[in-house]
C-alpha positions in Angstrom: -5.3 25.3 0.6 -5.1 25.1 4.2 -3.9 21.5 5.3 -5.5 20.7 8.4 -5.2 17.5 10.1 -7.5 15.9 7.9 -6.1 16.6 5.2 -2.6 15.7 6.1 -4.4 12.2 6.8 -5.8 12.4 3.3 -2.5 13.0 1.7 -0.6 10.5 3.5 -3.2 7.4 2.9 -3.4 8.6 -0.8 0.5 8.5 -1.4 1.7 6.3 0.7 -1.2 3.9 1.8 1.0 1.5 3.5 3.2 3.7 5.0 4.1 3.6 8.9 1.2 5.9 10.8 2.4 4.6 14.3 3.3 1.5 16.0 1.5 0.5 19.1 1.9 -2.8 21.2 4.3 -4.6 18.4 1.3 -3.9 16.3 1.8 -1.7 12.6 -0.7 0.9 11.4 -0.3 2.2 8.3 -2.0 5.2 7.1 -4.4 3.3 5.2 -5.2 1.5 8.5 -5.7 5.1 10.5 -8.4 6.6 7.7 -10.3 3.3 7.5 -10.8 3.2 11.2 -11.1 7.5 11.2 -14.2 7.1 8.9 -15.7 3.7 10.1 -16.0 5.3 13.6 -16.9 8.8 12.1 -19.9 6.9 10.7 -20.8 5.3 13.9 -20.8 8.7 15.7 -23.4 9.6 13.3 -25.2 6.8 13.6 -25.5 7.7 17.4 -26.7 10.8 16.6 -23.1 12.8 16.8 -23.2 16.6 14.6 -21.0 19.5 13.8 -19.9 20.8 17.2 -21.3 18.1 19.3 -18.5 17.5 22.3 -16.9 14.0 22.4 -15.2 13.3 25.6 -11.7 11.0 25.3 -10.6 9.8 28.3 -7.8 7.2 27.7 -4.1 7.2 27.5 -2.2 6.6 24.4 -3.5 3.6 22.4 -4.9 3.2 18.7 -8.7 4.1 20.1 -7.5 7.2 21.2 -6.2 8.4 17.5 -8.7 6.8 15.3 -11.1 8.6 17.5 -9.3 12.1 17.3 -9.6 12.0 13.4 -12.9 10.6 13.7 -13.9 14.1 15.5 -12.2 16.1 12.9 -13.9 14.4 10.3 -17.9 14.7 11.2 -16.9 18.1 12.9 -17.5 17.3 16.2 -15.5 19.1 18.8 -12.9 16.4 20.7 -12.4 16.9 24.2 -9.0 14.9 25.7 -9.4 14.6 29.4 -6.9 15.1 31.8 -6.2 11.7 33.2 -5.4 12.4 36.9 -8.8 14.1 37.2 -10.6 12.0 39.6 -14.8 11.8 40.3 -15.7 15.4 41.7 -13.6 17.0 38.8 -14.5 15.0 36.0 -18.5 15.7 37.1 -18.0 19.5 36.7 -16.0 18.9 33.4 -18.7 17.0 32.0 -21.6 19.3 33.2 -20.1 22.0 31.5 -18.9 20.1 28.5 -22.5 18.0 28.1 -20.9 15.4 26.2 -22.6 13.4 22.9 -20.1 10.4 23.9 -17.9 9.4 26.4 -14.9 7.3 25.0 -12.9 5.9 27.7 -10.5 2.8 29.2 -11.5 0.7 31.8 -8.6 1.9 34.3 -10.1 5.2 34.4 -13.4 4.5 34.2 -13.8 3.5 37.8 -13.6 7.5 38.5 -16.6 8.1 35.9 -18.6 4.9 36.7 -20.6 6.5 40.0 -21.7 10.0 38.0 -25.2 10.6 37.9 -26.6 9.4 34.1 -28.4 13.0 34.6 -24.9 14.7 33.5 -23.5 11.2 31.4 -26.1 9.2 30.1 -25.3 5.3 30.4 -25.9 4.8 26.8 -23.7 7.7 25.9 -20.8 5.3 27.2 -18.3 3.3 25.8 -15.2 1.8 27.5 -12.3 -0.5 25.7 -10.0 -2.8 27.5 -9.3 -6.3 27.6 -10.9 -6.9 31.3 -14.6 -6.0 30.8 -14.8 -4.7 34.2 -16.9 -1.7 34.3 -20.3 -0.8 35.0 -22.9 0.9 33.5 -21.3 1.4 30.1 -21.0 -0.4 26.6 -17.9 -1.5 25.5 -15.9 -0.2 22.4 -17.5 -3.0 20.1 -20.9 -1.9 20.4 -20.1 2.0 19.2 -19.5 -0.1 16.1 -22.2 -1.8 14.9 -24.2 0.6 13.4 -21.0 1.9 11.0 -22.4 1.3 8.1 -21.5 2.3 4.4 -23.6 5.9 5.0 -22.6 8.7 3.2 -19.8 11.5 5.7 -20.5 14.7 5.6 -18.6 17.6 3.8 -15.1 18.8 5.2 -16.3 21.1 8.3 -15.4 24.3 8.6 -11.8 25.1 9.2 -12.3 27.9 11.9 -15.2 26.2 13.7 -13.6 24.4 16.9 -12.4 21.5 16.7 -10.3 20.3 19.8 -10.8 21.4 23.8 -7.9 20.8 25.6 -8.6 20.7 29.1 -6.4 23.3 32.1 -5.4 21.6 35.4 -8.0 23.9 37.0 -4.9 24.8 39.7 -6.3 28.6 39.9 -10.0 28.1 39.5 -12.4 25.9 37.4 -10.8 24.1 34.6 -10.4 26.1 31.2 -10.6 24.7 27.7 -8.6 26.0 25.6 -9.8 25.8 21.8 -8.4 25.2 18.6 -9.6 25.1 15.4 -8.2 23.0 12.5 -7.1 26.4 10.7 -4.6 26.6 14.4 -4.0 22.9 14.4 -2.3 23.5 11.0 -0.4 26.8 11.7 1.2 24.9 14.7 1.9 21.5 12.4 3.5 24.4 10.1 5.5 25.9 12.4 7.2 22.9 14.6 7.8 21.1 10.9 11.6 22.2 10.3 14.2 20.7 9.3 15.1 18.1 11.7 11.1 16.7 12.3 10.5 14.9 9.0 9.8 11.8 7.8 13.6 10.4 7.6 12.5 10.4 11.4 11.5 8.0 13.9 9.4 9.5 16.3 8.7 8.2 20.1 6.1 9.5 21.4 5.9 8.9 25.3 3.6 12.0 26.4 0.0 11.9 27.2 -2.3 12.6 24.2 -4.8 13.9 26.1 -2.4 17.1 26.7 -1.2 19.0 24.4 2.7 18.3 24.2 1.8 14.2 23.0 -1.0 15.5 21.0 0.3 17.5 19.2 3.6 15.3 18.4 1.0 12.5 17.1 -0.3 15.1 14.6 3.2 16.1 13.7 4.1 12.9 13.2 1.1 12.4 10.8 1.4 15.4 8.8 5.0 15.0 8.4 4.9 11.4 7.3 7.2 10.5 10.5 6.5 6.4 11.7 5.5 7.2 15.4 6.2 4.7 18.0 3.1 5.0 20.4 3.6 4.4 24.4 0.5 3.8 26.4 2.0 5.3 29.6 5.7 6.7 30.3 8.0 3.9 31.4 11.7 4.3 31.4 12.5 0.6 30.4 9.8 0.4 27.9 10.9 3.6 26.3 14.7 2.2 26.5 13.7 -0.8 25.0 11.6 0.8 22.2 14.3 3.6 21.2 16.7 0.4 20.8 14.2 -2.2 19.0 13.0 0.8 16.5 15.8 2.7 16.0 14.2 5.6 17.2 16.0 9.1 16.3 13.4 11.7 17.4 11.8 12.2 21.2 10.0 15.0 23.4 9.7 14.7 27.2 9.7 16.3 30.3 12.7 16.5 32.8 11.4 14.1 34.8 11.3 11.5 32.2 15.2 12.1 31.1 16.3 11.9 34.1 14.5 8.4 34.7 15.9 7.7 31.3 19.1 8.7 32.2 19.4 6.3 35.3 17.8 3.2 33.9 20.2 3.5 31.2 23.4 3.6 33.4 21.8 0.7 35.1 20.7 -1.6 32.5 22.3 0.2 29.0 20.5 -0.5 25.8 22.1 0.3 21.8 20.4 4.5 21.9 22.7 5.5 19.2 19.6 6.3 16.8 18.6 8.9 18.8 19.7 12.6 17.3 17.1 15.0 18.5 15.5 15.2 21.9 13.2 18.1 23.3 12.4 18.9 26.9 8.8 20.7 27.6 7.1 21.4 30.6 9.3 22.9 32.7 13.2 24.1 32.6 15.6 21.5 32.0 18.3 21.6 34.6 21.5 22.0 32.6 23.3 19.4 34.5 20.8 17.0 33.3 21.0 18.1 30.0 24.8 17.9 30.1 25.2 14.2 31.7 22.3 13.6 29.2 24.1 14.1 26.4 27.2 12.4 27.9 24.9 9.2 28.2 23.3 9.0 25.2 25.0 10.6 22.6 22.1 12.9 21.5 21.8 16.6 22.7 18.6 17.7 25.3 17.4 21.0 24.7 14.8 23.1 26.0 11.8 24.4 24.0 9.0 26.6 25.3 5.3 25.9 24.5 1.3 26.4 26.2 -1.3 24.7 25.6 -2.6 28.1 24.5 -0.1 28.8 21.7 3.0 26.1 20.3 5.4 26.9 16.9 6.4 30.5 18.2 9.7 29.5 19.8 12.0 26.6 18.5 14.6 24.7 21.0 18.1 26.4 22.5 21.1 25.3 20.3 23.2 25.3 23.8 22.4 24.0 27.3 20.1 26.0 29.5 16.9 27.7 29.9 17.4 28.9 25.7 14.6 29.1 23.5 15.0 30.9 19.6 12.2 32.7 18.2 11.0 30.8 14.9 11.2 32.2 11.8 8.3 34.7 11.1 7.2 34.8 14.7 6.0 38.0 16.5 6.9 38.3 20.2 6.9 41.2 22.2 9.1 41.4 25.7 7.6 44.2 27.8 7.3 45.5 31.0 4.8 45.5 33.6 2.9 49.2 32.0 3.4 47.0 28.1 6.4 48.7 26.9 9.1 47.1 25.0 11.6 46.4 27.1 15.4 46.5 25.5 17.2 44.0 24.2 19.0 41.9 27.9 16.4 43.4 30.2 13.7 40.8 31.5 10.1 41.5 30.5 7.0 39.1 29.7 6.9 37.1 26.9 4.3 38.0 24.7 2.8 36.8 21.1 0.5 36.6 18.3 -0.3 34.7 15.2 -2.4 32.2 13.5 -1.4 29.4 15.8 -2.6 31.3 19.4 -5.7 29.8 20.1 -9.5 31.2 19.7 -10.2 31.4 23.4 -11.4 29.7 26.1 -14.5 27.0 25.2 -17.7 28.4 27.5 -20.5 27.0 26.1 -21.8 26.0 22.5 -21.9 30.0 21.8 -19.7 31.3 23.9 -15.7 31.4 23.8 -13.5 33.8 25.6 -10.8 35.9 24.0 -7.2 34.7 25.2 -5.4 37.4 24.2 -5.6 41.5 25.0 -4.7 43.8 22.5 -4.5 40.8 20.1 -1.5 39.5 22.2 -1.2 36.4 24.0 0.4 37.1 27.6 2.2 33.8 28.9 3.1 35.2 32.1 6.6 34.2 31.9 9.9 36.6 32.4 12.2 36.5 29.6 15.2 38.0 28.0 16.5 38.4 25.1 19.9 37.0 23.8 22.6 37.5 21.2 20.2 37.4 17.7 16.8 35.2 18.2 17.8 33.5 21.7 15.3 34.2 24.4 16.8 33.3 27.8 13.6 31.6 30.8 14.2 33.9 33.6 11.0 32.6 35.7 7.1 34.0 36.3 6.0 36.9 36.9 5.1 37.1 40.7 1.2 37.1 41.1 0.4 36.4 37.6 -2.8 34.2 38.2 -3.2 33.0 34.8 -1.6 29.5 34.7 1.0 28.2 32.7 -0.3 25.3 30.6 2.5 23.9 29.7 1.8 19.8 30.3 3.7 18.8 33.3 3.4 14.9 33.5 5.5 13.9 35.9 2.9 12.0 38.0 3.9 13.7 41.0 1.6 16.8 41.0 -1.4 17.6 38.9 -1.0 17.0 35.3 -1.3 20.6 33.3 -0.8 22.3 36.9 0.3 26.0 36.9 3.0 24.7 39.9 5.2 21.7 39.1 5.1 19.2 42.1 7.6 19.8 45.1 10.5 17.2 43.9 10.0 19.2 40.3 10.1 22.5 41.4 13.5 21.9 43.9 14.7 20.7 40.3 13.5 23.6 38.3 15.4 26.6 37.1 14.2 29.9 38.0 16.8 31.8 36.8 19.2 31.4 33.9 22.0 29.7 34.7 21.0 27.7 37.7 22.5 24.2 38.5 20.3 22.2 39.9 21.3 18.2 40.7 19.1 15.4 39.5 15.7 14.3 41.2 15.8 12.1 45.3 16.2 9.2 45.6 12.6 8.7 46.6 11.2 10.0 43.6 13.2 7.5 41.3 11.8 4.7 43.8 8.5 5.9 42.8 8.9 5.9 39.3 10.4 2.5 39.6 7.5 1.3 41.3 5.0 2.7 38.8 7.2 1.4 36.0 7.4 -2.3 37.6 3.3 -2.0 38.5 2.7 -0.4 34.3 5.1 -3.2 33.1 2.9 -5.9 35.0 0.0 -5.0 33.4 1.3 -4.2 29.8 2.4 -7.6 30.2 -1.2 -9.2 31.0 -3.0 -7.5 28.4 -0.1 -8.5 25.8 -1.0 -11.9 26.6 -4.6 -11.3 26.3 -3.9 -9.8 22.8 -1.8 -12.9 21.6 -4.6 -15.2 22.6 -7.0 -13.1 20.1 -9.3 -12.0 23.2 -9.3 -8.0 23.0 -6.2 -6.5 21.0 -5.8 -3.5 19.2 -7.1 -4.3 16.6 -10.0 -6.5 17.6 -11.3 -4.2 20.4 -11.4 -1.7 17.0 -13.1 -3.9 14.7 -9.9 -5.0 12.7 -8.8 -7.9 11.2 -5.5 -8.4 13.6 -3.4 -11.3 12.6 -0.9 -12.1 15.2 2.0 -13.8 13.3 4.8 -16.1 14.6 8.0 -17.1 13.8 9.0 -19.8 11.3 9.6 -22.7 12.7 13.4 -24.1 12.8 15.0 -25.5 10.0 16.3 -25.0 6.6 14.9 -23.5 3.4 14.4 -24.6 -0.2 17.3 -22.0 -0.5 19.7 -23.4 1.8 18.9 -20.6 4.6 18.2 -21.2 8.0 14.5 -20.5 8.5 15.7 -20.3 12.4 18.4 -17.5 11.2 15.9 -15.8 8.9 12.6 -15.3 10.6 13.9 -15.7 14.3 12.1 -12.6 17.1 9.2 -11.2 16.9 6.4 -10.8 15.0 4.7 -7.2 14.0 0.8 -8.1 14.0 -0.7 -5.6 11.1 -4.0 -4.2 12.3 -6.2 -5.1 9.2 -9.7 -3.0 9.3 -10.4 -4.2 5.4 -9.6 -7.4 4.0 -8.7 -5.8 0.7 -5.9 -3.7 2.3 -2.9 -4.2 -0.5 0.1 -3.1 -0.6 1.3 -0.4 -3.9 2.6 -3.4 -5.8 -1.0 -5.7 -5.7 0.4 -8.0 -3.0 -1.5 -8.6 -0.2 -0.3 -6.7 3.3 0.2 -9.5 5.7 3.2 -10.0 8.3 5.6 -7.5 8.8 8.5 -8.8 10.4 10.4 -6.9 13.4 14.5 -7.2 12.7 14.9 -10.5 12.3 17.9 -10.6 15.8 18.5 -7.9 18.1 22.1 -8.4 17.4 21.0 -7.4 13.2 19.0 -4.6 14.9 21.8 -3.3 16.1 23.7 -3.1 13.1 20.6 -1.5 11.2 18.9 0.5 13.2 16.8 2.2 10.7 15.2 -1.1 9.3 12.1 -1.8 11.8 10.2 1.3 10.6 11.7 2.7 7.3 9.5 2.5 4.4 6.2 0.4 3.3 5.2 -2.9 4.4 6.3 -4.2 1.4 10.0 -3.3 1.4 10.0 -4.7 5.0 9.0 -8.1 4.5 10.4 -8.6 0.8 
C-alpha cells in the first residue's frame, strides 16, 4: 500500500494520538489535533461546494491554518495550490485567472496585494483571510469557512495519481509554471529523503516557506516520519536561535543566506545549539567557507543537498564541504553531453533523472498537464561531475538553458523560486567546484537585521493578542486553546517549591475536541515547557520528546 500523506497522518493519529505533530507559537499540536482540524475543514470545503480536483489557493506563511489546510486538500481531493509570497497584485491576477480558484485561504499581511482584484477572477465570497487584526476588505475571515463543518459524511480516499499539490515557478523566464504532484510522488519523495538520520528521534526546525517546496516538503517529512516539528512563521535568525535552544532542536534545512545570518547572530548574542547534529543547505551552493566557520560555530556539520521543485529524493547531502551531492540509493541519473551521450566518469555533463518521484508535468488547465521530462528523463539544466563512487560534484548551468531552476531561493533579496539568485547571493555562490567565496556585505546583514527587528515586533503584538484569548492559533481555527500559566510561588504539599517546579513558560495545547485524552484516559491539558532555561540546558531533548503525558507527569 502506497502511503501518501494522508495516510502517514492516519498512522500517526492512530498510534500515537498525542504525539508532537509541530509546535507553533509556544502552542503544541499533536497528531490527534492535525486530523481533527484536517477533516473539520475538509467538511467545510464541501460544504462550500469544494470537489475532487477543485483548486484551493494558500496564500500564507507558515502557521497552523496553512497545514490543517494542506491535509484538508489531500483529504476531499482537491488540488492545493501554495502561493509564492512575494508575488505582488499584477502576478497574483494572472495566477488566479489561470488557476480559477474554488477558495482563496489567505493572511491578512498579504492580502492587501489580493484585496483590489476584480471578484470577476476571485469571487468575494470565495475569500477567507485569518489574522488577529481584522483588517481586510472584501473577504470573510477564517471563522466563517467554519460554520457549516458539520458531522457530514468525507468522501472515499481520492485517487493516488490524480493531482494533488501545484507548486507555483517564480515566472523569471516566462509565465509562472505549476509544477504537479500527485500523492503517489508526494510519497516516493517522503520515501526517499527518510534515511537514517531524519526520524523521529529527531527534532525538526522548520524555518522555510511552506508555500515552496523545500518547507513543504520538510512539514510532510516531518509528519510521515513521526519527527515533532518546530514551525516558524517567517525566517528570523534570533527566533530560530532562540527556538533551536528552548527545543533542543537537532535537525534543520536552510538556505545560505539564512546560515550565515545564523552564524553572525550567534557570535553576537550565543545561545546553548549543541542539539543540533544535522543541517542541510538548498537553494543554491553553499560557499565552503561558510560551511567550514559554520561548523566551527555550532558544532554541527552544513552540507549541501540538491533538489527542484520538479523532482526531490534523487540526491542525498555531500559527506565533505563543498558543492557534493551523493546519488541515493536506487536512483537513476544520467550525466550527458550537449548531443545526450553519457559522458565519462570526471567529465562535466547535465544532470539528468527519472523515477517515481519526478513530477507529472506542468498543471495547464483542469485537462491539460505538460510532460516535464523528454525521453522519460527529467533535464535540470545543471553541469555536474561525477566523483570517487556516488559523489556528484555542482559545476554550474548550462549556458542558455532557459528552463529555470526551481530550487526555492528565499533569501528575500530576489524573487522567491527565481531561476537567478539575487546579486548579494550570486557574488556568494559557487560556480565552480572548489570556489571560496567570503560571507554576505555588510549591507545585506543590516537588512536582514532590520526585517528580523520589524518580524520580531509584530510576532510580538500578535503573541499578546493570543494571550488575551482574542485570535490565537487555535481560536482563529475553531479550537479549544487554553493558554496556561505558571504556578504561583510557594511551596507544595510535598515540600517542593511550586516557584522551582512550574517556573517559565507555558505550552498552550490547541484543543479542537473536548474529548481529546491522552493513551492512559487522562485528560490532555497543560504541557509545560522546561521548567528553567538553565534545566533546559542540561536536557535538551525534554521540551518535545514523547506524548503529552510523559511531559507533564
Amino acid at each position: 500500500m502506497t502511503m501518501t500523506p494522508m495516510n502517514a497522518l492516519f498512522h500517526q493519529a492512530t498510534t500515537q494520538p498525542d504525539g508532537v505533530a509541530f509546535v507553533y507559537d509556544d502552542v503544541v499540536w499533536t497528531y490527534h489535533d492535525l486530523l481533527t482540524g484536517a477533516e473539520r475543514l475538509s467538511r467545510a470545503f464541501l460544504a462550500h461546494g469544494v470537489r475532487a480536483g477543485d483548486r484551493i489557493v494558500l496564500h500564507m506563511p507558515n502557521r497552523p491554518e496553512m497545514a490543517i489546510a494542506l491535509y484538508a486538500c489531500f483529504r476531499v481531493g482537491a488540488i492545493a495550490c501554495p502561493t509564492n509570497l512575494r508575488f505582488k497584485t499584477a502576478e497574483l491576477r494572472e495566477v488566479f485567472q489561470r488557476l480559477q480558484p474554488a477558495l482563496y485561504l489567505g493572511e491578512e499581511q498579504l492580502y492587501s496585494y489580493v484585496e483590489t482584484i476584480e471578484p470577476e477572477i476571485l469571487a468575494k465570497e470565495k475569500r477567507f483571510v485569518t489574522g488577529p487584526g481584522g483588517a481586510y476588505r472584501g473577504a470573510m475571515p477564517w471563522w466563517a469557512l467554519l460554520i457549516n463543518s458539520g458531522a457530514g459524511r468525507l468522501p472515499p480516499e481520492p485517487d493516488k495519481d490524480a493531482p494533488a499539490l501545484l507548486l507555483t515557478t517564480s515566472g523569471t523566464t516566462g509565465a509562472p509554471k505549476f509544477v504537479t504532484h500527485t500523492p503517489a510522488t508526494l510519497s516516493a519523495t517522503m520515501e526517499a529523503l527518510a534515511h537514517p538520520d531524519f526520524d523521529a528521534a529527531q527534532t525538526v526546525l522548520n524555518a522555510c516557506p511552506m508555500v515552496h517546496a523545500t518547507g513543504l516538503f520538510i512539514f510532510l517529512l516531518s509528519v510521515n516520519c513521526g519527527a515533532p516539528m518546530v514551525m516558524v512563521e517567517r525566517f528570523d535568525p534570533d527566533a530560530v536561535l532562540d527556538r533551536i535552544e528552548l527545543h533542543g532542536c537537532t535537525w534543520m534545512l536552510g538556505l545560505p543566506f539564512m546560515y550565515d545570518a545564523l552564524l553572525e547572530r550567534q557570535r553576537k548574542q550565543p545561545r546553548k545549539v549543541s542539539s543540533l547534529r544535522h543541517c542541510r543547505c538548498v537553494g543554491d551552493v553553499c560557499p565552503i567557507q561558510l560551511q567550514v566557520e559554520f561548523e566551527a560555530a555550532f558544532g554541527a556539520p552544513l552540507r549541501n543537498i540538491w533538489g527542484a521543485t520538479e523532482v526531490v529524493g534523487a540526491l542525498r547531502d555531500g559527506l565533505q564541504p563543498g558543492p557534493i551531492t551523493r546519488i541515493a540509493p536506487g536512483a537513476q541519473i544520467r550525466l550527458v553531453d550537449d548531443e545526450g551521450r553519457d559522458v565519462p566518469r570526471g567529465e562535466v555533463g547535465e544532470f539528468l533523472v527519472r523515477g517515481p518521484y519526478v513530477t507529472v508535468g506542468y498543471w495547464v488547465a483542469p485537462d491539460r498537464i505538460d510532460d516535464a521530462t523528454r525521453d522519460g528523463w527529467y533535464h535540470s539544466g545543471d553541469l555536474m561531475r561525477q566523483g570517487e563512487g556516488d559523489e556528484l560534484w555542482f559545476v554550474g548551468r548550462k549556458e542558455g538553458y532557459h528552463h529555470p531552476r526551481r530550487v526555492q531561493h528565499l533569501s528575500g533579496r530576489g524573487r522567491v523560486g527565481s531561476a537567478e539568485p539575487s546579486s548579494g547571493a550570486r557574488r556568494r555562490s559557487l560556480r565552480h567546484a572548489g570556489s571560496r567565496v567570503g560571507p554576505a556585505s555588510g549591507g545585506h546583514r543590516a537588512t536582514v537585521e532590520r526585517r528580523g527587528r520589524r518580524r520580531a515586533w509584530r510576532h510580538s503584538e500578535r503573541h499578546q493578542a493570543a494571550a488575551r484569548g482574542l485570535q490565537g492559533a487555535g481560536a482563529a481555527l475553531g479550537c479549544r486553546c487554553r493558554a496556561t500559566q505558571p504556578a504561583r510561588q510557594g511551596r507544595s504539599p510535598g515540600g517542593s517549591s511550586d516557584g522551582d517546579a512550574r517556573k517559565g513558560r507555558m505550552i498552550r495545547v490547541a484543543r479542537l475536541s473536548p474529548c481529546v485524552r491522552t493513551r492512559s484516559g487522562a485528560r490532555l491539558s497543560a504541557v509545560p515547557l522546561p521548567r528553567t532555561v538553565a534545566e533546559d540546558r542540561a536536557n535538551p531533548q525534554r521540551t518535545l520528546r514523547g506524548s503529552g503525558r510523559s511531559r507533564s507527569a
